[in-house]
C-alpha atoms as a printed R data frame, in Angstrom:
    type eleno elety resid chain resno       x      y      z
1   ATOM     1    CA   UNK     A     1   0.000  0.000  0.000
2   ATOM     2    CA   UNK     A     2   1.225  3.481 -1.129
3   ATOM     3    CA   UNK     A     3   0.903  6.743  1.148
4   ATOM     4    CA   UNK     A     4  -1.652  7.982 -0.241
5   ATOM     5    CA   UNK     A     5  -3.910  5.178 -0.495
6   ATOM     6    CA   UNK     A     6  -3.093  4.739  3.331
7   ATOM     7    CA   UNK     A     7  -4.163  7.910  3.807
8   ATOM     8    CA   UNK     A     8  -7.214  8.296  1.891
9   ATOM     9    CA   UNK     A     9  -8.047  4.972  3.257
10  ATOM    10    CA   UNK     A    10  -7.709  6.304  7.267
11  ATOM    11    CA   UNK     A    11  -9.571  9.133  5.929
12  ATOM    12    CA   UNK     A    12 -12.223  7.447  4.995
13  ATOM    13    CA   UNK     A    13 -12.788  5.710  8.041
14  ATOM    14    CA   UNK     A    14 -12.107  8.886 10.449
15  ATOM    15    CA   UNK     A    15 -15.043 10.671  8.132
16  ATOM    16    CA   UNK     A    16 -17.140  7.302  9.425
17  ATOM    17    CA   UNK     A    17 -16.311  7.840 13.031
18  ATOM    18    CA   UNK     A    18 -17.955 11.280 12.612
19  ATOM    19    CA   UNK     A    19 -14.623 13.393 12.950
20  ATOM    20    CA   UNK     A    20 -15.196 16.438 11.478
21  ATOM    21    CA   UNK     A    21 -11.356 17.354 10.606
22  ATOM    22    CA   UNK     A    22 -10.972 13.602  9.551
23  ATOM    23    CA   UNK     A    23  -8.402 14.454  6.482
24  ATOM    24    CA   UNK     A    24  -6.391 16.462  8.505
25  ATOM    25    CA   UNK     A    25  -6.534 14.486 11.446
26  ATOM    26    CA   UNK     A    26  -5.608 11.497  9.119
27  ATOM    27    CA   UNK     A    27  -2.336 13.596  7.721
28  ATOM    28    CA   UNK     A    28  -0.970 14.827 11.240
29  ATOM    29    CA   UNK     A    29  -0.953 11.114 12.609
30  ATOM    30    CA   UNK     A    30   0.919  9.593  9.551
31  ATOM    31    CA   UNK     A    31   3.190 12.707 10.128
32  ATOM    32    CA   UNK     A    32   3.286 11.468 13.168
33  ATOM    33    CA   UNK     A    33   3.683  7.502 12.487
34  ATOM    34    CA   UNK     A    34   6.325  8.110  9.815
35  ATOM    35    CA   UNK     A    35   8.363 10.728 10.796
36  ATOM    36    CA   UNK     A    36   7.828 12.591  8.290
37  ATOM    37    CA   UNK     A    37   7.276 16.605  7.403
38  ATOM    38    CA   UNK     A    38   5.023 17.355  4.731
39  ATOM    39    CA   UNK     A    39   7.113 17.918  2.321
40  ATOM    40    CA   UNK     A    40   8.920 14.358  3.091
41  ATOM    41    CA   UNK     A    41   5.272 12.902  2.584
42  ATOM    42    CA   UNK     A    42   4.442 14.562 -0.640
43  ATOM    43    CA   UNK     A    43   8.109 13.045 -1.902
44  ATOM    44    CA   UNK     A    44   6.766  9.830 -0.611
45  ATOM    45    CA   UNK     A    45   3.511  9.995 -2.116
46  ATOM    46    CA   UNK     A    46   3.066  6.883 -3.896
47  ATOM    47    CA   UNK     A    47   6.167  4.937 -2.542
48  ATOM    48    CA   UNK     A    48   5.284  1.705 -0.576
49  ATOM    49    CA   UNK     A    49   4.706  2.217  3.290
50  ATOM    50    CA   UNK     A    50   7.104  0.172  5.483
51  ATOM    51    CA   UNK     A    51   5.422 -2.724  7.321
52  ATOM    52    CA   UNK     A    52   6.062 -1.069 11.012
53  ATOM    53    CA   UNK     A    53   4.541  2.663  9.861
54  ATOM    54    CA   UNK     A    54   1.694  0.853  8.561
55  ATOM    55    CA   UNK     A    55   0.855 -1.202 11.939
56  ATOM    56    CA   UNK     A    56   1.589  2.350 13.843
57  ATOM    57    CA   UNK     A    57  -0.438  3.851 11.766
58  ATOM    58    CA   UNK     A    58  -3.353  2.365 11.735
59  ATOM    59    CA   UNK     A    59  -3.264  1.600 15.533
60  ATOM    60    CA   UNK     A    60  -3.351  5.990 15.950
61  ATOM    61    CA   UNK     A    61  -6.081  5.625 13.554
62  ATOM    62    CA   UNK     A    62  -8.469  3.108 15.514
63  ATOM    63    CA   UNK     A    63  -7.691  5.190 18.336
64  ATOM    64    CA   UNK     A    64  -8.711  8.098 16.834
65  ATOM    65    CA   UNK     A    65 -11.966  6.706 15.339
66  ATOM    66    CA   UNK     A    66 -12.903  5.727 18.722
67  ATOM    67    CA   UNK     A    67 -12.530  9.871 19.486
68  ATOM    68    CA   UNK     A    68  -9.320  9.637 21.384
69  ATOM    69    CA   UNK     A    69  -8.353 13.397 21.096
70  ATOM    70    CA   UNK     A    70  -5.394 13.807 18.217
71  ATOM    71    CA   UNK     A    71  -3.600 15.310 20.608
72  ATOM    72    CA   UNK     A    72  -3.394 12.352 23.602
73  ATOM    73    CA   UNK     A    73  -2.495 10.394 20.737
74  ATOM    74    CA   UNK     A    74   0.366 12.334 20.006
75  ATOM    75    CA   UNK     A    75   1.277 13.198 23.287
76  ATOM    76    CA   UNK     A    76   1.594 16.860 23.046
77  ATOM    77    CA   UNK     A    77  -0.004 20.298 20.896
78  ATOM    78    CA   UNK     A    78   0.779 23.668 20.216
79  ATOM    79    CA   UNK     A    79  -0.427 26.549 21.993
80  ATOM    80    CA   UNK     A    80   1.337 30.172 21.087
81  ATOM    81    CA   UNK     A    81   4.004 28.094 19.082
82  ATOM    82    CA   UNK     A    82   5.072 26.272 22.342
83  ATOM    83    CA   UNK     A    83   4.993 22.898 23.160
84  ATOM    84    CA   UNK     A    84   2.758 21.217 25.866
85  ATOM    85    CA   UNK     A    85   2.511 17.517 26.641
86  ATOM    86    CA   UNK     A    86  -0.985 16.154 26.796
87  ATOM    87    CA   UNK     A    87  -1.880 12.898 28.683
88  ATOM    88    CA   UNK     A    88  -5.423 13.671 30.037
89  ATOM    89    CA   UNK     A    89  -3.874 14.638 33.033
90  ATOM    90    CA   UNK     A    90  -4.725 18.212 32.606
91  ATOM    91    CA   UNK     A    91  -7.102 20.249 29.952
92  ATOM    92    CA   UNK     A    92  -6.123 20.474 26.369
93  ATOM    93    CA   UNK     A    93  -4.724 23.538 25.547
94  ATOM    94    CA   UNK     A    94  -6.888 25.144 22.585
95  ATOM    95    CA   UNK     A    95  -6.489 27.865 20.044
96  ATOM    96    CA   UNK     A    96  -8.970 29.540 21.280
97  ATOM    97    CA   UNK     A    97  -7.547 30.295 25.209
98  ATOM    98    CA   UNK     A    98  -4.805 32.304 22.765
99  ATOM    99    CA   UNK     A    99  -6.695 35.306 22.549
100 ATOM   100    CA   UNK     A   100  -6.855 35.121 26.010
101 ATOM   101    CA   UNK     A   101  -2.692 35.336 26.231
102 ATOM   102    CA   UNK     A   102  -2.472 37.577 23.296
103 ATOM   103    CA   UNK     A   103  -5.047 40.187 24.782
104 ATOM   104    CA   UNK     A   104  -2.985 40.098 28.165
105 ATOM   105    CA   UNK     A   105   0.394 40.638 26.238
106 ATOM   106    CA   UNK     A   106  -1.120 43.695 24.843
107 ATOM   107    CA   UNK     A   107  -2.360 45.420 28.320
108 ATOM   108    CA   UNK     A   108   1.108 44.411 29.944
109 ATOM   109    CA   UNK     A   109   3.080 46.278 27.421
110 ATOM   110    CA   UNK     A   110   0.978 48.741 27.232
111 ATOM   111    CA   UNK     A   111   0.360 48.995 31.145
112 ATOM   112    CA   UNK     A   112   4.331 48.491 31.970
113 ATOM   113    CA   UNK     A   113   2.412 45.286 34.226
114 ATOM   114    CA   UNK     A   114   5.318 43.558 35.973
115 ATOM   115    CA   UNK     A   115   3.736 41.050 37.877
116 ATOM   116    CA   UNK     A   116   1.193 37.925 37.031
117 ATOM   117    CA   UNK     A   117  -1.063 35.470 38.549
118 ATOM   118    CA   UNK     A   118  -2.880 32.425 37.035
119 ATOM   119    CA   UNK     A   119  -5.369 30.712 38.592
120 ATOM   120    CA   UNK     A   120  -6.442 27.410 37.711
121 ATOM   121    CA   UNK     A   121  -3.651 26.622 35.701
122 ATOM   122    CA   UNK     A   122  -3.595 23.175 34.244
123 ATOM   123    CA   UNK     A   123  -1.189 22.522 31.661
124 ATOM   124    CA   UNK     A   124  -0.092 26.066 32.781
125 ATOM   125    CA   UNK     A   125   0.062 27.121 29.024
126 ATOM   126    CA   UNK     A   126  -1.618 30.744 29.783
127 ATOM   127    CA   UNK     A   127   1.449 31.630 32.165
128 ATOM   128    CA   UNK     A   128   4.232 29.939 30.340
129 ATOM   129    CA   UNK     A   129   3.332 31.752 27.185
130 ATOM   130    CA   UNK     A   130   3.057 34.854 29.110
131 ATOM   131    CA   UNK     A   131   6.125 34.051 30.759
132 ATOM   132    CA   UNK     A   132   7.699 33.381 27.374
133 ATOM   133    CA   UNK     A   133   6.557 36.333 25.414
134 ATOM   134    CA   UNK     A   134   5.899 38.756 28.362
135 ATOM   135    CA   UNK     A   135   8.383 41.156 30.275
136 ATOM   136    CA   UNK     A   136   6.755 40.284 34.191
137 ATOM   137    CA   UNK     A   137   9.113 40.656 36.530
138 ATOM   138    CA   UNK     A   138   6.919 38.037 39.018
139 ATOM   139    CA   UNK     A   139   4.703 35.217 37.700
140 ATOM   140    CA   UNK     A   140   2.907 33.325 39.947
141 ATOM   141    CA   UNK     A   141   0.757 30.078 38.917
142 ATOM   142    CA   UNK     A   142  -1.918 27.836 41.281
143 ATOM   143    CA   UNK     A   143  -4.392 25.258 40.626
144 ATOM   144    CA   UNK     A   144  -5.615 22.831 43.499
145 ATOM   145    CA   UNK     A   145  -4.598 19.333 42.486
146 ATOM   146    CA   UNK     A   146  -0.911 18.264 42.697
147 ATOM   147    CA   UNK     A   147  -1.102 16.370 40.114
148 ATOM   148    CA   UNK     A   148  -1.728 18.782 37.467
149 ATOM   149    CA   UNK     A   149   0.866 21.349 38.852
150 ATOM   150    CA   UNK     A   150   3.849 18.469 38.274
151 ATOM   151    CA   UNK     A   151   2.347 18.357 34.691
152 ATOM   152    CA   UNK     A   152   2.693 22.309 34.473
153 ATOM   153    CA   UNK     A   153   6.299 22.163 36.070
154 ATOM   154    CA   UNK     A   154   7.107 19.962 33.209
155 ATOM   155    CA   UNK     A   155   6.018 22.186 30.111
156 ATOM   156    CA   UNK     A   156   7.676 25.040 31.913
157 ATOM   157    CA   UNK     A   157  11.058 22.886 31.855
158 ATOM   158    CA   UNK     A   158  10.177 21.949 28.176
159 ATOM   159    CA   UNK     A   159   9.363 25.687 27.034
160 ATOM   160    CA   UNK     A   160  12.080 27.352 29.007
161 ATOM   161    CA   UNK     A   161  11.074 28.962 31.594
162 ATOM   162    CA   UNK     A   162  11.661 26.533 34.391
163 ATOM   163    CA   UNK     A   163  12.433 28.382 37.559
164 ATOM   164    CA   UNK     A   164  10.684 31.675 36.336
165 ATOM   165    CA   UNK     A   165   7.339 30.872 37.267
166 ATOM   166    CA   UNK     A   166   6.244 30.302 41.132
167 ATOM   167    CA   UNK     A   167   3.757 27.392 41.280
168 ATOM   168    CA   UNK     A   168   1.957 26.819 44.100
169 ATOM   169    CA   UNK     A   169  -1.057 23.910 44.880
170 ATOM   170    CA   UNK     A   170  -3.741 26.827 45.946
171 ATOM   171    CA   UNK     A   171  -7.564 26.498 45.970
172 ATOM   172    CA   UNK     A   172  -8.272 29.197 43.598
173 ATOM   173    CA   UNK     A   173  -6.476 32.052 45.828
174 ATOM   174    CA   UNK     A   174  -5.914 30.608 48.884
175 ATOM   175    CA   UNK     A   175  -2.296 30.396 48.663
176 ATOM   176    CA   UNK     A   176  -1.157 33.469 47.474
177 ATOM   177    CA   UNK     A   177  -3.016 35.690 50.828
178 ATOM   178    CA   UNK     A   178  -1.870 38.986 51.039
179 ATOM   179    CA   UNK     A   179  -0.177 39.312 47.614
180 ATOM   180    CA   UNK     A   180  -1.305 42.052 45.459
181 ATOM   181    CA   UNK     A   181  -0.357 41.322 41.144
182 ATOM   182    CA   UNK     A   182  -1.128 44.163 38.115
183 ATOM   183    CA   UNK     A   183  -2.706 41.291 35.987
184 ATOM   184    CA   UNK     A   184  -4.735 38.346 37.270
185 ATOM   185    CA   UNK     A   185  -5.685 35.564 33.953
186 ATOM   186    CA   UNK     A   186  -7.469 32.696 34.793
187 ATOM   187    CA   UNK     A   187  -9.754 29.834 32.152
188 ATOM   188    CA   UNK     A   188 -11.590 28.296 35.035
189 ATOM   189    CA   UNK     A   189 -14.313 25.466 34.463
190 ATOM   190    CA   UNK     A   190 -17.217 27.341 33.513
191 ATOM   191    CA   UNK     A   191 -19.417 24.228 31.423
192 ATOM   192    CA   UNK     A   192 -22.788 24.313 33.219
193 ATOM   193    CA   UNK     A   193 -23.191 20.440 35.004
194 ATOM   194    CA   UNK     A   194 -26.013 19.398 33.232
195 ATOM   195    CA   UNK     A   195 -24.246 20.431 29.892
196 ATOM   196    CA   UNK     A   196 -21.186 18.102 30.331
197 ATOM   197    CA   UNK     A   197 -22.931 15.159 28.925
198 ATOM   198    CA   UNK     A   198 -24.433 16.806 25.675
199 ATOM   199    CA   UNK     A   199 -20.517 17.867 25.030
200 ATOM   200    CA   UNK     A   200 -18.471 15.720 21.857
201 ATOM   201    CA   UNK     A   201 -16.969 12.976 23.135
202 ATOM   202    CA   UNK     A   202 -13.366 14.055 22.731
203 ATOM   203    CA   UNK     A   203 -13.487 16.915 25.612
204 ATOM   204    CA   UNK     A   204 -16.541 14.922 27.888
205 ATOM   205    CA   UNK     A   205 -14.695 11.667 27.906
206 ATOM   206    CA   UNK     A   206 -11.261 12.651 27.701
207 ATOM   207    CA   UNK     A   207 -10.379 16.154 29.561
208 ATOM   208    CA   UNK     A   208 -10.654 16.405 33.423
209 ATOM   209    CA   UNK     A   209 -14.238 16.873 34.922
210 ATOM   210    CA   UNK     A   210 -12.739 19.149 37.659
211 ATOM   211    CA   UNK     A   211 -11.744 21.324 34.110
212 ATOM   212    CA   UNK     A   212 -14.954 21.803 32.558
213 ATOM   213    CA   UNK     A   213 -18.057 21.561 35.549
214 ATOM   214    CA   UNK     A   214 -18.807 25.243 36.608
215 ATOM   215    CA   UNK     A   215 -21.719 24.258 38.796
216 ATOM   216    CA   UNK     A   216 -25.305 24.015 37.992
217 ATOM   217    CA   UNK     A   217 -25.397 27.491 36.143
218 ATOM   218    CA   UNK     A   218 -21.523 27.553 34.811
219 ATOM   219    CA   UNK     A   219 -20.743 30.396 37.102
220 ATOM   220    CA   UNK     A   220 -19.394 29.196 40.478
221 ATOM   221    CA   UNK     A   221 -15.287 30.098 39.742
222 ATOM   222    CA   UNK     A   222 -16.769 33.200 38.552
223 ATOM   223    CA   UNK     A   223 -18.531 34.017 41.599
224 ATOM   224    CA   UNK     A   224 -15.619 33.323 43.440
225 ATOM   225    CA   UNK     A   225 -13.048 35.227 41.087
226 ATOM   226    CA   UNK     A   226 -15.191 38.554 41.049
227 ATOM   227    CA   UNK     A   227 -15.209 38.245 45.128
228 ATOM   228    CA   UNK     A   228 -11.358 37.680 45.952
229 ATOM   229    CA   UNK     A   229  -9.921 38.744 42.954
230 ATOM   230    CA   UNK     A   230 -10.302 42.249 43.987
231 ATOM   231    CA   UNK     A   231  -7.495 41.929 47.324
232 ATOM   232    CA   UNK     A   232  -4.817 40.313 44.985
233 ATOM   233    CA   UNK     A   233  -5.138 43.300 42.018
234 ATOM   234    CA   UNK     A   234  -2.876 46.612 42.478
235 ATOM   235    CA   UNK     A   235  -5.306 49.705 41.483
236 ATOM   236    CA   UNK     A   236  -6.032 49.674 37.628
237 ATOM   237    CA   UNK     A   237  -4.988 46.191 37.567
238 ATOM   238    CA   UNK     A   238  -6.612 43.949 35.241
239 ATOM   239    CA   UNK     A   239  -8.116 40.539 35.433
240 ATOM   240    CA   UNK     A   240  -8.526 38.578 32.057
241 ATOM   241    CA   UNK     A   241 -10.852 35.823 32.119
242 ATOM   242    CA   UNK     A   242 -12.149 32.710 29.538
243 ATOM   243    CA   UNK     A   243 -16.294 32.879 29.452
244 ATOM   244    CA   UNK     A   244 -18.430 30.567 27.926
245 ATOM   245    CA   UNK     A   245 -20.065 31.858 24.678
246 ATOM   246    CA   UNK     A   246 -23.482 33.407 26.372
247 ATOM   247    CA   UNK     A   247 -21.368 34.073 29.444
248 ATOM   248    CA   UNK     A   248 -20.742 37.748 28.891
249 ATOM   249    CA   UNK     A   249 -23.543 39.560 30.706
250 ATOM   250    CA   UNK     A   250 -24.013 37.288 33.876
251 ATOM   251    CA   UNK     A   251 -19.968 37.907 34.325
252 ATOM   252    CA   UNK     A   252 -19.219 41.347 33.694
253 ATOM   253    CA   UNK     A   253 -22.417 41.937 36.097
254 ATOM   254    CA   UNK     A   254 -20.462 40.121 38.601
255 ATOM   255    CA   UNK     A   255 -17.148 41.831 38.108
256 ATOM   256    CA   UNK     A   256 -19.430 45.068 38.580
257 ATOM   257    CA   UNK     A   257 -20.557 44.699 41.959
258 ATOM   258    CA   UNK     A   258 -17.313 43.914 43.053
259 ATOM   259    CA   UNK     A   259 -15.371 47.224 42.100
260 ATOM   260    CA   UNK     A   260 -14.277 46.201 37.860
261 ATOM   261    CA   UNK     A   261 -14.665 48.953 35.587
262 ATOM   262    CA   UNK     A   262 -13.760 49.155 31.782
263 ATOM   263    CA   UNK     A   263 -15.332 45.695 30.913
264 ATOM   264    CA   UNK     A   264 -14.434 44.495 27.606
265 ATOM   265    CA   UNK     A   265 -15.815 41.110 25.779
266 ATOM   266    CA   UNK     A   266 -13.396 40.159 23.288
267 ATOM   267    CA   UNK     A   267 -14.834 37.566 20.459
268 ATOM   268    CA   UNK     A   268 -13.179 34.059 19.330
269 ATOM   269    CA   UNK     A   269 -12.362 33.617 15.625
270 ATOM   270    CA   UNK     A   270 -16.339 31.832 15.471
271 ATOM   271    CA   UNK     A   271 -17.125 35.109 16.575
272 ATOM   272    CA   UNK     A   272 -18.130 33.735 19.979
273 ATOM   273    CA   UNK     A   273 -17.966 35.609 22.975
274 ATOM   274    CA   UNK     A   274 -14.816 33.870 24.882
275 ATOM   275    CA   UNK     A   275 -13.113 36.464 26.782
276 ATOM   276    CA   UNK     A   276 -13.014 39.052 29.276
277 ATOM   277    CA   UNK     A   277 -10.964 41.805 30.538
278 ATOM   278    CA   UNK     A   278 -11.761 44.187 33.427
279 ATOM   279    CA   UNK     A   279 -10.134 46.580 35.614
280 ATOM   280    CA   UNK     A   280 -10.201 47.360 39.082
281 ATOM   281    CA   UNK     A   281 -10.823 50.601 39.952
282 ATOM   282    CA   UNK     A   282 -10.864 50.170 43.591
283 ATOM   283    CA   UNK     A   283 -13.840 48.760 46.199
284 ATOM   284    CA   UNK     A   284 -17.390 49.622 46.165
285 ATOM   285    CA   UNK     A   285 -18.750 51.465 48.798
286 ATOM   286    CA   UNK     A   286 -21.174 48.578 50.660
């Protein structure tokens, strides 16, 4: 069997499995099995595969079919052009938490912010690429389970900034009491319980419950983030946070009561609502 007949063939049966991205799915795990770039594939086009690519091959591709997220498969994705491994252990990093990293690049630069905190950091992707691309002088990371920060102290040692970012197990802020940060960014579970199921099986099977169940309306971390954030934000500090598409009002009406000003609701490249930034001005008068 050539390449491309393997190809078309594990194509084919992705398309079946009801994968919508089935061709390129199909291409990035024969990258993958063979070892090989694109343009080494396109040389290779109709040469006979080797017995042992074949059998890898098609072992990523029953995987696959049975909606084993590409990227568990492969052990790792891209977020911001880094690299983060990807076991299940922690959420998936997705394009979509970028805008999330880009938009807080832009206010630090612009707001000479020297000092970050991430909450509920997972795979810790939002602080490494800030730590990466960013000029903080202090970055701070938490997230509850011990687990998941051992998998974040390993992508910082694989992106390069081991030792410049202070993880810490915390229940949301628990553990950093008393510090004060110019930018706060957190993608907390916000998935609404009785949602979970109706979600494809790749993130309701495979990513962490604790990652996606915001409570019975979505809300709960947000509750929480617009109560506490407020005592670890310098003045005119900003908080950044991942929303759920129809998430926008019932958040920034939270963030309101709780001293934010200068709410903005940034868009996805759907055109979804996924993120938002606010600044504290200071707290209410009760």
């Amino acid at each position: 069997m050539t390449y491309r007949e393997l190809l078309a063939n594990a194509a084919k049966r992705l398309a079946a499995a009801g994968i919508a991205e089935a061709q390129n799915d199909a291409r990035l795990l024969l990258f993958e099995a063979a070892q090989l770039t694109f343009a080494e594939l396109l040389a290779k086009y109709e040469d006979p595969v080797p017995d042992s690519v074949e059998s890898a091959y098609k072992n990523f591709i029953a995987k696959r079919a049975s909606r084993l997220p590409l990227q568990i498969i492969i052990g790792k994705t891209e977020f911001m052009g880094l690299e983060f491994m990807t076991d299940g252990k922690t959420l998936i990093p997705r394009q979509d938490t970028e805008l999330l990293v880009k938009k807080a690049l832009e206010h630090s630069e612009a707001a000479a912010a020297k000092s970050l905190l991430d909450i509920c950091t997972g795979s810790g992707c939002i602080a490494i690429a800030l730590c990466r691309y960013g000029s903080f002088e202090r970055i701070c990371a938490g997230d509850v389970f011990e687990e998941v920060l051992s998998r974040a102290k390993e992508n910082a040692v694989i992106n390069g900034a081991d030792g410049l970012i202070d993880f810490r197990r915390s229940d949301m802020f628990d553990a950093f009491e008393g510090e004060r940060f110019d930018v706060i960014t957190c993608n907390p579970p916000y998935i609404k319980t009785g949602d979970i199921k109706d979600l494809m099986p790749e993130v309701k099977d495979y990513d962490p419950p604790a990652a996606l169940d915001g409570g019975p309306d979505g809300l709960d971390f947000y509750r929480i983030i617009a109560k506490k954030a407020a005592n670890h934000l310098t003045l005119n500090g900003a908080l950044f946070l991942e929303i759920g598409y129809d998430q926008a009002r019932e958040v920034s009406e939270l963030l309101a009561r709780e001293g934010f000003e200068e709410t903005t609701v940034f868009a996805d490249h759907s055109g979804n609502d996924r993120l938002i930034k606010a600044v504290f001005k200071g707290l209410p008068e009760k």
